[in-house]
C-alpha positions in Angstrom: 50.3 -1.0 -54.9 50.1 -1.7 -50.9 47.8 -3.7 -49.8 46.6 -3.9 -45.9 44.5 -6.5 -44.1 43.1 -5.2 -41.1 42.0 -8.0 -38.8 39.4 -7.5 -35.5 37.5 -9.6 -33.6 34.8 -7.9 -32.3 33.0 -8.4 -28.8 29.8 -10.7 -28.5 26.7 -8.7 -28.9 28.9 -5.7 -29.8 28.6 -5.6 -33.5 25.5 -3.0 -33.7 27.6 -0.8 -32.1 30.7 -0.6 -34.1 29.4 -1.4 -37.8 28.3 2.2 -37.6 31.6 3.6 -36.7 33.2 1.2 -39.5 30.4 2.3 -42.4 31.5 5.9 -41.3 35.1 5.3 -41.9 34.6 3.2 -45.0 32.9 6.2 -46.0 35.1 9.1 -45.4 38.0 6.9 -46.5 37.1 5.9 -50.2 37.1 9.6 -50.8 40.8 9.9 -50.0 43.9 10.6 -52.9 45.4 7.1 -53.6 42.3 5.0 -52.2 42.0 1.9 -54.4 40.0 -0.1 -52.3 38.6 0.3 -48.9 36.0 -2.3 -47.5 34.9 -4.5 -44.1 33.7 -8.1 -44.6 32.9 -10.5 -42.3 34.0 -13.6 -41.4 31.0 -15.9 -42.6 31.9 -19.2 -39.8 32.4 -16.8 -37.4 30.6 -13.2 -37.3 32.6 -11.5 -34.7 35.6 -11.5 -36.6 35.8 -8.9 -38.7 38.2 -7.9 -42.1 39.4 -4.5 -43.5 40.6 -4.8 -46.8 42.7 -2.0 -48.3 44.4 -1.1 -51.5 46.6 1.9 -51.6 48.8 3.4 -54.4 51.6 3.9 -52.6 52.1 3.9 -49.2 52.8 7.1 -48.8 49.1 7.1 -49.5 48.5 4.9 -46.8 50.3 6.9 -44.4 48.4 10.3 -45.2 45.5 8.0 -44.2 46.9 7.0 -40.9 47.1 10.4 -40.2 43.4 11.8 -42.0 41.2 13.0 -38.9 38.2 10.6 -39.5 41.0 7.9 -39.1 42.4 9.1 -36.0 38.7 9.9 -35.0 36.9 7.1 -35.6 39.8 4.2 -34.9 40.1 4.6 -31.3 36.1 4.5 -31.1 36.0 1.2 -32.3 38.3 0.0 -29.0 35.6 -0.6 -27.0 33.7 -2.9 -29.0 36.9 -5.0 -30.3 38.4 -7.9 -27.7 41.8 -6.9 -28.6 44.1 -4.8 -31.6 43.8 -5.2 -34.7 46.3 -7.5 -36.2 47.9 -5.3 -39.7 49.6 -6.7 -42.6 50.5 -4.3 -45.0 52.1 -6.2 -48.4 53.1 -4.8 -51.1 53.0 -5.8 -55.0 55.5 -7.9 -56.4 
């Protein structure tokens, strides 16, 4: 199994705007081959920072995601709403 943690912060006042764009992504992606687990949460002391949490057979999986086009639709949307990248870290079960 992979595992991925896909950390954001997301601009004051800008999370209206992007939860949408996340929801829709969350969406498309627990449809995929190999999608375990695919939600956001959110950070409860501090709302702006946001969490992907991923679970992935394999990571070839996880790549064919990367490379799915409502990922490489709806990723770059979310820019303009986050103050920064993402941080990734992609584990993998020992």
């Amino acid at each position: 199994m992979i595992h991925v943690v896909a950390s954001m912060r997301v601009k004051e006042g800008a999370l209206d705007q992007i939860l949408p764009i996340i929801r829709q992504l969350v969406s498309e992606t627990v449809k995929e081959e190999g999608c375990v687990r695919y939600e956001c949460t959110r950070d409860l002391r501090d709302g702006n920072h946001l969490l992907i949490l991923e679970t992935w057979e394999s990571r070839a999986h996880l790549d064919a995601h990367m490379q799915s086009a409502h990922f490489k639709t709806l990723s770059p949307q979310m820019d303009a709403f986050r103050t920064g990248p993402s941080e990734i870290t992609v584990t993998e079960a020992i």
